[in-house]
Structure formats: C-alpha cells, structure tokens
Backbone as JSON, one array per atom type, in Angstrom:
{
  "sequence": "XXXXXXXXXXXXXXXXXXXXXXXXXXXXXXXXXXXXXXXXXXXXXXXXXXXXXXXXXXXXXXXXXXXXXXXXXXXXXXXXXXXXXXXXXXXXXXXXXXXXXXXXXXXXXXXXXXXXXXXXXXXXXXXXXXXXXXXXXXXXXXXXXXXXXXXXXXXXXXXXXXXXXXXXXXXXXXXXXXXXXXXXXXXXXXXXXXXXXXXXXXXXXXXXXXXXXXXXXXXXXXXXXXXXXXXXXXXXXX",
  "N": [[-22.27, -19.62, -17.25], [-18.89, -20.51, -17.39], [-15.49, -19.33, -16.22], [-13.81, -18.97, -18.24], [-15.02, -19.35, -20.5], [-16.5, -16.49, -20.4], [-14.3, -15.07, -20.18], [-13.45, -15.3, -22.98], [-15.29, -14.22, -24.38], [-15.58, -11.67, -23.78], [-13.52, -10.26, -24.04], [-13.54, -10.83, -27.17], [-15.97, -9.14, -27.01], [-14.73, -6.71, -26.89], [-12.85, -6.15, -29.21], [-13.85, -6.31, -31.69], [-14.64, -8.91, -32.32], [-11.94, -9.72, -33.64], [-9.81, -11.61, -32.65], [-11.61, -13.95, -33.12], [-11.08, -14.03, -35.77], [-8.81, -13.66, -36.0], [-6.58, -15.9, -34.9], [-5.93, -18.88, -35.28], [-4.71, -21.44, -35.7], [-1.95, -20.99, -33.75], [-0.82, -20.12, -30.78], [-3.54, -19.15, -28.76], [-5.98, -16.86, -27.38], [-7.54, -18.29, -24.86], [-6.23, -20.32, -24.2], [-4.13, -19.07, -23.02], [-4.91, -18.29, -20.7], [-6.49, -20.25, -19.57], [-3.66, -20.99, -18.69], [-2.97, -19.3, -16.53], [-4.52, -20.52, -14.77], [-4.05, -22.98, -13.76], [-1.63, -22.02, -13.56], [-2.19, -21.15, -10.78], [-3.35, -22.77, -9.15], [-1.42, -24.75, -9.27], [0.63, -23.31, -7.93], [0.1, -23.12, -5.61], [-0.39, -22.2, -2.27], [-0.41, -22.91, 1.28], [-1.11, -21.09, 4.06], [-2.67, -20.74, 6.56], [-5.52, -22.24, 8.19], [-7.65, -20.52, 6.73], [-6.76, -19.2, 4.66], [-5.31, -19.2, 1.51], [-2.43, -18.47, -0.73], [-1.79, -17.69, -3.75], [0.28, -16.94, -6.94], [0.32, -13.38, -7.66], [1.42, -12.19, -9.94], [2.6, -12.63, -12.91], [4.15, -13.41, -15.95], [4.43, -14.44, -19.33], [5.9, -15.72, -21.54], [6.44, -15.79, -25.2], [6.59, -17.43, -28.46], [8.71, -15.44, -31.16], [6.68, -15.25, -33.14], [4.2, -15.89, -31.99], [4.35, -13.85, -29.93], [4.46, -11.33, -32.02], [1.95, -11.21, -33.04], [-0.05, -11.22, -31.09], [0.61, -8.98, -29.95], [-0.45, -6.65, -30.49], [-2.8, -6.76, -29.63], [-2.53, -6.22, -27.09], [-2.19, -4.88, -24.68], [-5.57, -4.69, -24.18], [-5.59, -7.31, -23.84], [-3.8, -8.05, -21.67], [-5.4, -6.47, -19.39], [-7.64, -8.25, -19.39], [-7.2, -10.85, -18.65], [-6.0, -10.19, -16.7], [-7.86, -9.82, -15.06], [-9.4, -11.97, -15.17], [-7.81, -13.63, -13.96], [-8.0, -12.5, -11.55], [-10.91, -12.71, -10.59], [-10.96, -15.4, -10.72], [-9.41, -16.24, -8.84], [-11.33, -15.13, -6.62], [-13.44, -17.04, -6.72], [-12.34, -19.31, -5.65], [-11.43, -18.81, -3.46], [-9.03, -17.65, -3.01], [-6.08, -16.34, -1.67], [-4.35, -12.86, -2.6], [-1.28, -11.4, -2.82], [-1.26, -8.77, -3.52], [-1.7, -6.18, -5.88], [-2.8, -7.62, -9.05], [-0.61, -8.41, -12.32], [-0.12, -8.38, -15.65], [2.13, -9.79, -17.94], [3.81, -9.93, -20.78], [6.24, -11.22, -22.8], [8.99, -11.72, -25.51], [10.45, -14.6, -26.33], [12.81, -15.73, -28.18], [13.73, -18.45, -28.63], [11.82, -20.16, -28.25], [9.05, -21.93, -30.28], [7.16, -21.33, -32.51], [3.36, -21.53, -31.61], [3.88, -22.26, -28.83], [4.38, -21.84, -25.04], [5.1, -20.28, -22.39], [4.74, -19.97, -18.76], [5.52, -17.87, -16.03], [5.56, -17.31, -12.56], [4.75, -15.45, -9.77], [4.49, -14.4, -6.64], [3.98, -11.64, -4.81], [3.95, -8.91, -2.29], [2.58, -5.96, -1.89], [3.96, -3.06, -0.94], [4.58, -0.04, 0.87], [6.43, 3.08, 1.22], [6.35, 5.33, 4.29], [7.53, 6.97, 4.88], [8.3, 10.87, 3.72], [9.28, 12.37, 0.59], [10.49, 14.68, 0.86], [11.78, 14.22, 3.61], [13.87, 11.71, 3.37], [15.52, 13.69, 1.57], [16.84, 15.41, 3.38], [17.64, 13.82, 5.01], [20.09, 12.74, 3.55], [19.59, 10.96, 1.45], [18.4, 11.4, -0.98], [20.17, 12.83, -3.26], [21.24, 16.38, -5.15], [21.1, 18.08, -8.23], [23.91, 17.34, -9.24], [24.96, 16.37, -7.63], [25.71, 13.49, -5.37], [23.86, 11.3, -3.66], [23.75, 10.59, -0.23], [25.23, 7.79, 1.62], [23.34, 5.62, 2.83], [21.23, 3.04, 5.11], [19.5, 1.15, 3.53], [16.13, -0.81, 2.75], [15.89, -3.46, 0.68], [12.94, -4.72, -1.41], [11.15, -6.52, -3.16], [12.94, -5.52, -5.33], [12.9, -3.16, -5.42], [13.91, -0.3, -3.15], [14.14, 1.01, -0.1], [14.41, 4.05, 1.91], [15.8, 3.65, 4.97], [15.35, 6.1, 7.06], [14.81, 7.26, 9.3], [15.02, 7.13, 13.27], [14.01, 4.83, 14.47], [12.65, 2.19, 12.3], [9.74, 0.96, 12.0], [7.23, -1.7, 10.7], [5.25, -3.82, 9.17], [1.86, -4.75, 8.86], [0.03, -2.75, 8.89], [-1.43, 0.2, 8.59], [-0.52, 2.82, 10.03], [2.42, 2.09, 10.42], [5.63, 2.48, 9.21], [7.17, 1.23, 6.96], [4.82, -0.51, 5.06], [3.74, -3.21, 4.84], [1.75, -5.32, 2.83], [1.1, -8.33, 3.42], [-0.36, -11.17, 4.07], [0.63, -12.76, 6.17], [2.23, -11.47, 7.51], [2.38, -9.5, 10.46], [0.38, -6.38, 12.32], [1.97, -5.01, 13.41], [4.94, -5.84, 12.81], [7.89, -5.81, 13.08], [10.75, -4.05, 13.67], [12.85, -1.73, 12.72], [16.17, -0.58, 14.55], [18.24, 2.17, 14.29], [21.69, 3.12, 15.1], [25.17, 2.63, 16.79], [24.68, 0.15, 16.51], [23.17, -1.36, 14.03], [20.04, -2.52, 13.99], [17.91, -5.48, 14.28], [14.4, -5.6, 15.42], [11.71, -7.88, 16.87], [8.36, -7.59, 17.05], [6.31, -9.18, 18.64], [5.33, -10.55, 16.71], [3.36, -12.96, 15.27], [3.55, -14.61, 12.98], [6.31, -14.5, 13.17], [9.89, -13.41, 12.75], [12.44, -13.93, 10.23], [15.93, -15.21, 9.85], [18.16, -16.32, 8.05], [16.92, -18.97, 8.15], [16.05, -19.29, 10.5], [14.23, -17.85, 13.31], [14.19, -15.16, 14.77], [14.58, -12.48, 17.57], [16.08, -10.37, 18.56], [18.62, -8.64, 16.03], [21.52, -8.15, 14.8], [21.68, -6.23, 12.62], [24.19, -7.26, 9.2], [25.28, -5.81, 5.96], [23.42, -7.26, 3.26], [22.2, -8.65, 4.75], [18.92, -11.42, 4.5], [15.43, -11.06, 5.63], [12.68, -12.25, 6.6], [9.37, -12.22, 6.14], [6.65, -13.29, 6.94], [5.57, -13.8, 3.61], [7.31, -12.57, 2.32], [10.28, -11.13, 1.42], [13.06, -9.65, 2.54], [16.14, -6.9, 1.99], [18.72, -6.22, 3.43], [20.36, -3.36, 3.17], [23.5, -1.95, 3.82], [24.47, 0.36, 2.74]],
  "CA": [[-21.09, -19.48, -18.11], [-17.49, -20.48, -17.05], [-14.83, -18.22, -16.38], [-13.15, -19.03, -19.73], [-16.25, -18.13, -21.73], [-16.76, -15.05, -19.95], [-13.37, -14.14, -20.62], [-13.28, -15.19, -24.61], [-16.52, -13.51, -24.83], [-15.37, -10.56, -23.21], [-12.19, -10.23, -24.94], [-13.81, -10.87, -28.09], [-16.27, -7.98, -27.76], [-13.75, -5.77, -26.98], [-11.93, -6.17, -30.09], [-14.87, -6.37, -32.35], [-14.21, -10.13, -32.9], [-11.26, -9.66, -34.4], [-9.65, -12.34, -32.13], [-12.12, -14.92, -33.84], [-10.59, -14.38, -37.15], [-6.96, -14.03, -36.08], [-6.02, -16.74, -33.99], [-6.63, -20.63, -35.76], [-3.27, -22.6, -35.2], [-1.19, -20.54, -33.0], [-1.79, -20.04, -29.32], [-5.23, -18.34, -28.74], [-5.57, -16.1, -25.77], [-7.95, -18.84, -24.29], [-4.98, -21.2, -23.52], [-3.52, -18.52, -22.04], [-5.97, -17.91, -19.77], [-6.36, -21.82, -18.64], [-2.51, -21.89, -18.0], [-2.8, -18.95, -15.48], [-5.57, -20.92, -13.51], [-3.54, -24.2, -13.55], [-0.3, -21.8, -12.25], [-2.13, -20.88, -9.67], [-3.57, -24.27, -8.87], [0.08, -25.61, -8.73], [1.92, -23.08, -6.96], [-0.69, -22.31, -4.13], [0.3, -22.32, -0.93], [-1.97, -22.75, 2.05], [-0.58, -20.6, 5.1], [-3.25, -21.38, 7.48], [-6.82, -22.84, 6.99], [-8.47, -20.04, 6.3], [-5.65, -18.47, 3.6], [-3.91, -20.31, 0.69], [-2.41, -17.92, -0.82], [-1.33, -17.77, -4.94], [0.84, -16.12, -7.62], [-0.09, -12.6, -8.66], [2.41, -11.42, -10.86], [2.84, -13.5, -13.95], [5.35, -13.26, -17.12], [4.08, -15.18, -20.39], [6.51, -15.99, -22.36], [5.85, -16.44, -26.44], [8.07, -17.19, -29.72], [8.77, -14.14, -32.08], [5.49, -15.23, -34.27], [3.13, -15.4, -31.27], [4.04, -12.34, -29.7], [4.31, -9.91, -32.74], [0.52, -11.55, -33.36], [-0.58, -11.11, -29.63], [1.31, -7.42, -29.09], [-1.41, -5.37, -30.94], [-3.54, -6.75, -28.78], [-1.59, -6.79, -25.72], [-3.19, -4.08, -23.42], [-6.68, -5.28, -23.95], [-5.69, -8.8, -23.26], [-3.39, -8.06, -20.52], [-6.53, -6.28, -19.04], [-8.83, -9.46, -19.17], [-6.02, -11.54, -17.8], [-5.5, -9.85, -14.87], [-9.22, -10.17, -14.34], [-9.63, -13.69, -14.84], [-6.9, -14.34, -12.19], [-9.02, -11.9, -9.5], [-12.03, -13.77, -10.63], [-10.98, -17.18, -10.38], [-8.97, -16.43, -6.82], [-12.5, -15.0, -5.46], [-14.01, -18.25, -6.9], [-11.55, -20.38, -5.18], [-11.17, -18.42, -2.19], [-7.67, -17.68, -3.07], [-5.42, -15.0, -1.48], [-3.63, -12.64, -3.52], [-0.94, -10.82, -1.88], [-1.29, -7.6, -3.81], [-2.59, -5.97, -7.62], [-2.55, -8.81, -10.09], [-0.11, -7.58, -13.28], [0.11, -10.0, -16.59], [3.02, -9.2, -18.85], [3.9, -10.66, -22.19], [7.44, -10.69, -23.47], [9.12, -12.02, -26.86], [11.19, -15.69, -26.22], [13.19, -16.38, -29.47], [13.89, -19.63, -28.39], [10.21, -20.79, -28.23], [8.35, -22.37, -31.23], [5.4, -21.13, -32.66], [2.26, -22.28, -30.68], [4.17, -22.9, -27.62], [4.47, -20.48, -24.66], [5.77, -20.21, -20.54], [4.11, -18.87, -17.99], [6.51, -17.72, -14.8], [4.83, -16.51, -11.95], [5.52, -15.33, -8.29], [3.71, -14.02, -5.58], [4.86, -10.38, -4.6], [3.22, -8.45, -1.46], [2.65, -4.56, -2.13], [5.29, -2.58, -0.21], [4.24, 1.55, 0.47], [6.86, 3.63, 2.71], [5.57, 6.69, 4.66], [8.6, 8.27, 4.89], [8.02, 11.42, 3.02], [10.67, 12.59, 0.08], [11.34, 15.8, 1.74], [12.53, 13.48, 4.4], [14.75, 11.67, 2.76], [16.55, 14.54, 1.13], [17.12, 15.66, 4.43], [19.0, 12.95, 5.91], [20.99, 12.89, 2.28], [19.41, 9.74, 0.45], [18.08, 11.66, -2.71], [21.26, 14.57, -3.66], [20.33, 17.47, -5.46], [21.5, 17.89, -9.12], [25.05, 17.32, -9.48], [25.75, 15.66, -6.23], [25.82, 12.09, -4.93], [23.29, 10.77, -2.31], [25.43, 10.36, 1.2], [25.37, 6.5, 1.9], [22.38, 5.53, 4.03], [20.96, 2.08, 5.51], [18.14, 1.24, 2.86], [15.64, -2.55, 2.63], [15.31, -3.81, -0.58], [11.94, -4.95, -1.54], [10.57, -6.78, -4.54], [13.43, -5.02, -6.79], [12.99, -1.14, -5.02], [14.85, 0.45, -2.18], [13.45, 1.73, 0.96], [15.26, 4.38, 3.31], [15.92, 3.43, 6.48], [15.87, 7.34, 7.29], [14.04, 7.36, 10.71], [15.94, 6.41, 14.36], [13.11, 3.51, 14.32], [11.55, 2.56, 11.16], [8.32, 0.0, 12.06], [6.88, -2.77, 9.54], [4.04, -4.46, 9.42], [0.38, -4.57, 7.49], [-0.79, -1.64, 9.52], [-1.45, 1.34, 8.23], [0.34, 3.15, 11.21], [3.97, 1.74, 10.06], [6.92, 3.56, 8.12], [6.97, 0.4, 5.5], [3.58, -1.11, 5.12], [3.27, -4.78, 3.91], [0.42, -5.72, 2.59], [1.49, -9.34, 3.1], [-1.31, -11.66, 5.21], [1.71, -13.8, 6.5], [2.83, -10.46, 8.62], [1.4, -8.85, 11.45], [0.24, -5.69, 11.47], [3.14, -4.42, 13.99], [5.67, -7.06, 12.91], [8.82, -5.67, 13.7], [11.45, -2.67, 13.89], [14.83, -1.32, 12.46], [16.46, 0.87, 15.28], [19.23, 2.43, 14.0], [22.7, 3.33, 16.04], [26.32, 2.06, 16.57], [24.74, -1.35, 15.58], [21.81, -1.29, 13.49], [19.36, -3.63, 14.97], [16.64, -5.97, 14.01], [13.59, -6.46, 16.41], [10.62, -8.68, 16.5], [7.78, -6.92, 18.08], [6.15, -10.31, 18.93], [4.58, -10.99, 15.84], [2.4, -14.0, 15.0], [4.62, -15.63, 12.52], [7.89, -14.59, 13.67], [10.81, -12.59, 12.08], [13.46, -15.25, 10.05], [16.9, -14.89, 9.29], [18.43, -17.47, 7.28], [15.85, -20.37, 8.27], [15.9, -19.13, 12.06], [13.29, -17.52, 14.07], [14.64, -14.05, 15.79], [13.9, -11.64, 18.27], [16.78, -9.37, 17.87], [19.38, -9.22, 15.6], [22.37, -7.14, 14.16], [22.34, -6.51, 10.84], [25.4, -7.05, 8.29], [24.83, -5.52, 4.47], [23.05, -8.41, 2.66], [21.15, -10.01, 5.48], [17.88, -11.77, 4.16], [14.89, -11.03, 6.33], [11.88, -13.07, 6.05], [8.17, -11.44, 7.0], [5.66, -13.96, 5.69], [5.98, -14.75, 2.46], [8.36, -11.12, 1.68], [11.96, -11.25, 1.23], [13.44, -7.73, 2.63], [17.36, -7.57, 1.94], [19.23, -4.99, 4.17], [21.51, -2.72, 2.27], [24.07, -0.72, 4.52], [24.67, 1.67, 2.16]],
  "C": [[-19.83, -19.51, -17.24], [-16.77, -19.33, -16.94], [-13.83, -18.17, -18.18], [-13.58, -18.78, -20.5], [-16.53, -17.41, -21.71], [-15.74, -14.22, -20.39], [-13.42, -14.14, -22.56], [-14.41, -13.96, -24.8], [-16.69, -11.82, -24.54], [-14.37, -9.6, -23.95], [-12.85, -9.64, -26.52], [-15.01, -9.8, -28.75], [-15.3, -6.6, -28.08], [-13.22, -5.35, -27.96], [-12.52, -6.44, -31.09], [-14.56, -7.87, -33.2], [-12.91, -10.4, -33.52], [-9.96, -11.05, -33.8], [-10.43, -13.93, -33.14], [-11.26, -15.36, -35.12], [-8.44, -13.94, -36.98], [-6.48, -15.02, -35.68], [-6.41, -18.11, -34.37], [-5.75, -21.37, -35.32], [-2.11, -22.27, -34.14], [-1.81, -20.3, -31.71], [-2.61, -19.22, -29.51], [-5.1, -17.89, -26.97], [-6.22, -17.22, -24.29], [-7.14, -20.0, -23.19], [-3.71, -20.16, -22.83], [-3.96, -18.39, -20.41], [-6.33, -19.46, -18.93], [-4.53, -22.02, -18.12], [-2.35, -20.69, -17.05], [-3.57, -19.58, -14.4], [-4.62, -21.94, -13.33], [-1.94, -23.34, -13.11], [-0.98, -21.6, -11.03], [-2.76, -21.58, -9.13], [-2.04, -24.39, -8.54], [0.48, -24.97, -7.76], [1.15, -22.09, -6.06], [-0.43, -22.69, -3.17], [-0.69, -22.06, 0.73], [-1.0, -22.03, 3.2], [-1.27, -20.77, 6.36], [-4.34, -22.27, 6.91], [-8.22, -22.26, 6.86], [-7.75, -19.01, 4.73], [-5.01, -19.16, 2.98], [-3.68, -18.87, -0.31], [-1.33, -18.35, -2.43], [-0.73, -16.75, -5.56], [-0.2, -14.54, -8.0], [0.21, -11.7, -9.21], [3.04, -12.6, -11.9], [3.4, -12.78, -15.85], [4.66, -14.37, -18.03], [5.4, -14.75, -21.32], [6.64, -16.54, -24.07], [6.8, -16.19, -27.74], [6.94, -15.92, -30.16], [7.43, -14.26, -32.79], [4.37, -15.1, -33.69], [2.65, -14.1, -30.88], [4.05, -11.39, -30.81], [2.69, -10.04, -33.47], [-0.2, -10.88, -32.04], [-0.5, -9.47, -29.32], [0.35, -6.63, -29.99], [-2.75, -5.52, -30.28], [-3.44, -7.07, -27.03], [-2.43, -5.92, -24.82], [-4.43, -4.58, -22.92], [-7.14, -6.91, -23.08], [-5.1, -8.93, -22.18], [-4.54, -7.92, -19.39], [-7.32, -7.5, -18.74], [-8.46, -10.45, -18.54], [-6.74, -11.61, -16.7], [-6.49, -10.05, -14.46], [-9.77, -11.33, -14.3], [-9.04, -13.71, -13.71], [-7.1, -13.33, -11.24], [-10.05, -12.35, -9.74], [-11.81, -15.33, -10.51], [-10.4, -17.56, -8.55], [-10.27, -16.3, -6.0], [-13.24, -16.27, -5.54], [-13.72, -18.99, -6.26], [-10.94, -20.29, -3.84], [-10.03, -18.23, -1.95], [-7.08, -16.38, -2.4], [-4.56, -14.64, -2.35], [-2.79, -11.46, -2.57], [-0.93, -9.08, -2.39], [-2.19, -7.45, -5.43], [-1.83, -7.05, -8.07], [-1.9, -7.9, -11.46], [0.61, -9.13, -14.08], [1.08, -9.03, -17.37], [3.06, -10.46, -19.91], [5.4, -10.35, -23.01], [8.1, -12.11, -24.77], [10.43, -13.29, -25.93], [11.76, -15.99, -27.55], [13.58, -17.88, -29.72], [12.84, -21.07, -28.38], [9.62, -21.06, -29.45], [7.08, -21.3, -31.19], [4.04, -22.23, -31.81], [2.85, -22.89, -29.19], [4.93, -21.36, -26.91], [4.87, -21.29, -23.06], [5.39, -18.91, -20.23], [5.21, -19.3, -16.31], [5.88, -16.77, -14.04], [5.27, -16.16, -10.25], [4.58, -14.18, -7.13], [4.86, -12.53, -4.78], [3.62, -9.41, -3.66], [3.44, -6.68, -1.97], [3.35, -3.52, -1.13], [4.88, -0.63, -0.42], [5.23, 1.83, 1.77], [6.23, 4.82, 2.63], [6.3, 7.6, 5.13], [8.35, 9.68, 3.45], [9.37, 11.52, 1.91], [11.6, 13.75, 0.56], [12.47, 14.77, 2.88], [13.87, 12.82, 4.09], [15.86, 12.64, 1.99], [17.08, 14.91, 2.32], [17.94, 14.86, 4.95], [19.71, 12.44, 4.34], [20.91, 11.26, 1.52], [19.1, 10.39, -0.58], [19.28, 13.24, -2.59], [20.48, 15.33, -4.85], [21.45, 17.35, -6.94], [22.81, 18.43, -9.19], [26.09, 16.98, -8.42], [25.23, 14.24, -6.15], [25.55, 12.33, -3.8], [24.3, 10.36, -1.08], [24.35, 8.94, 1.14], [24.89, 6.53, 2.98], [22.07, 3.92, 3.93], [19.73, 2.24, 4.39], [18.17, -0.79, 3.21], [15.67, -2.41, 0.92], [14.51, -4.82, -0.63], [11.36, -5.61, -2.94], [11.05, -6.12, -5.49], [13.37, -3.48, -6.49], [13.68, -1.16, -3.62], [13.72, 1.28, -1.62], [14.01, 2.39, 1.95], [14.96, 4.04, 4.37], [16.08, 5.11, 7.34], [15.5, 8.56, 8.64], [14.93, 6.94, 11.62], [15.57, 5.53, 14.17], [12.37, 3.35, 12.88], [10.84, 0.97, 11.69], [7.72, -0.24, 10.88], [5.62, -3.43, 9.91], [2.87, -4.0, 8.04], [-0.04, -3.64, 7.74], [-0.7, -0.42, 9.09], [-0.4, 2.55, 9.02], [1.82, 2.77, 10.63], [4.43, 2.47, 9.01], [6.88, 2.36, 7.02], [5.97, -0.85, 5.57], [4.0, -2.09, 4.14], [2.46, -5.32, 4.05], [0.67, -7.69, 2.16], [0.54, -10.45, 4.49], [-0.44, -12.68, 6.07], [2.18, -12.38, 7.48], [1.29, -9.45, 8.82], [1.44, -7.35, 11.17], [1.18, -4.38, 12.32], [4.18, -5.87, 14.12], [7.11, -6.56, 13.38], [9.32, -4.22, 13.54], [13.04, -2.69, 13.54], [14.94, -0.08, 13.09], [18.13, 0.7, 14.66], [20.62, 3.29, 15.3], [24.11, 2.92, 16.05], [25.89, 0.87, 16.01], [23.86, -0.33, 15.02], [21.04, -2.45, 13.71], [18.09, -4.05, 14.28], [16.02, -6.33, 14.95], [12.3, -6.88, 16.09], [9.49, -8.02, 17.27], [6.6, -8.13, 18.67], [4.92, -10.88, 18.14], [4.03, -12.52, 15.27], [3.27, -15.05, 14.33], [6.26, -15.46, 12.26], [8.66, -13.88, 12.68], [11.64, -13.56, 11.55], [14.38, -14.55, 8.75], [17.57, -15.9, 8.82], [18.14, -18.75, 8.25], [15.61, -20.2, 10.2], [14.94, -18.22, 12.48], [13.84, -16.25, 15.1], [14.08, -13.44, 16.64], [14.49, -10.18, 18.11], [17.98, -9.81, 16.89], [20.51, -7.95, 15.15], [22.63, -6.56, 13.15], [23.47, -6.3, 9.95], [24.74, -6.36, 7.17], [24.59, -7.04, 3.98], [22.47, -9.15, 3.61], [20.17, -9.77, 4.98], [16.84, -11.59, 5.23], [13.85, -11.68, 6.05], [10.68, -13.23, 6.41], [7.32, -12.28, 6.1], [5.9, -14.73, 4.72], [6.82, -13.41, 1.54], [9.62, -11.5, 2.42], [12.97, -9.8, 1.76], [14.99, -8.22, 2.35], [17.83, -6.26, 2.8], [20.46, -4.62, 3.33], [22.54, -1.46, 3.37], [24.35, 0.63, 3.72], [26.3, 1.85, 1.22]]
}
C-alpha cells in the first residue's frame, strides 16, 4: 500500500468514514496530501551527497467553502499530514531540518476546489540561557517596568538574548543557541560581546556568511543578516 492509501485509510478510520461521505467535488484531503509530496519534490535542496534537505513547515491555503468544510476536521487531518511528510522524507531519504507542522488557513480570494500550498524549511532553535538569567542582565522587566535594551538574534520570528560575555552556536548540545540545522557545525561560531560586539567563525565546515561573503570575524551593526547553513539569524542591538 502507497503512502496515499495509508494515509486516506488512516484518516478515514479516524473519523469513522465520515470523510468518504463529505468530500465529492471539492478538494479532498488526498490532494492535499499529493501536493505536499510534490512541494517537497520541487523545493529540495541537496547540500551534500549524502543530505538533500526539504520543506518542513507548510501553510495550505483554501477558499472560505473549503476551509469551513475541512476546519472540523482540521486537527485530525493536520495530524496525518504531518505524518505523511515524515513518512515520505524517510522514504526518500529526505532531511528535515526540524518537527514537521501543517497549518490550514481561510484565502477569500481562492475558488472553491482550488488551494496553495507555501512551504519553507525552518531549523529548530533552543537557547540555554536560563530565564533567571536573563532577568538579571535586564532583558525580561518585572511588572510595570521596561526591559533595559540588550543585544538579542532573531530566529525564525523569536528573539534570543545575547546575555552571556560569549554566547556559542552550533548543533551541539554544549552551545548557548543550539541549531538543529545539518548545514552547521556543531561549534559553528561565537558572539563576544564588548565595545564592539563581534562575530567569530570558530572554523566551521560551511563557513559563517554575511551578505553573500564568507567571514571569520566581523562587527556587528543592528540588522546584520547572518547565514549558518540554511538559518537566517538577524542581529538586533537592542
């Protein structure tokens, strides 16, 4: 059995068939489920040649008549999703750079039976700075005060203090902001903080890059792009 019949069939106990008898002319979860394999067919990316590495964070997009059909069964189906696309990557030998997460949101612009899928590859990001810590050097204020203005990264849409002299990066467990990104090493580099604030490379595999260049050290302004792999860090002075 295919992965597409495994999933209908899966789906479909779940929900005591009820899928069978809802879904005749409008998209069906099945064509959902073939257009995440064919995103991540298109927008795979080989990094060496033992790693190609694909989307796994994907947005479906569906007119007002799909989704208010689809959204009572949204959890369940999100669920089966997400497990197709970690079953078809192990099939295909695909890398995924972190948890796989399917969403489903309302397009008013979209026809009935017609849908968009937007997807993007996002590495899992944990700091090991504690929060005590941070309160301490005055990034989180206490109720009815304002945080003092500290050096933070921004990460896939979150904020990371910079609230250490050195804060160390990499995949390694050992590091203050772990990236779980197979494109970085697992001591890739270092933010020492001081009159400058400094970017260094600790002589990592595929290199540190600042707008399309290759560093070793660097200075950082507010808004420099950093570029570890296939992660985007943005430096925020504060």
């Amino acid at each position: 059995m295919g992965l597409l019949e495994k999933f209908e069939d899966s789906l479909d106990r779940m929900v005591s068939g009820a899928f069978a008898m809802a879904f005749k002319a409008e998209v069906q979860p099945v064509e959902l489920a073939a257009a995440l394999q064919r995103e991540m067919t298109d927008r795979a990316s080989v990094l060496d040649r033992d790693r190609t590495v694909v989307p796994n964070i994907f947005h479906i997009e569906l007119s007002h008549h799909d989704f208010t059909r689809l959204a009572v069964f949204k959890d369940a189906l999100g669920t089966e999703l997400a497990t197709l696309v970690r079953d078809y990557a192990a099939e295909q030998r695909y890398t995924l750079l972190g948890s796989v997460r399917v969403t489903m949101t309302e397009d008013d612009a979209l026809e009935t039976g017609i849908f968009r899928v937007r997807s993007e590859s996002r590495a899992e990001v944990v700091s090991a700075v504690p929060a005590a810590e941070a309160v301490a050097v005055g990034l989180v204020g206490s109720v009815g005060s304002a945080p003092t203005a500290q050096p933070q990264l921004e990460i896939n849409g979150s904020l990371y203090p910079l609230a250490r002299a050195i804060t160390r990066m990499g995949r390694g467990t050992d590091t203050d902001i772990r990236i779980d990104d197979p494109g970085v090493s697992r001591h890739h580099c270092e933010i020492v903080l001081g009159t400058d604030i400094v970017l260094r490379d600790l002589n990592s595999t595929n290199g540190t890059w600042v707008n399309g260049e290759r560093v070793s050290e660097l200075v950082l302004t507010d808004g420099t792009a950093i570029q570890l792999g296939g992660t985007t860090l943005v430096f925020r002075s504060g």
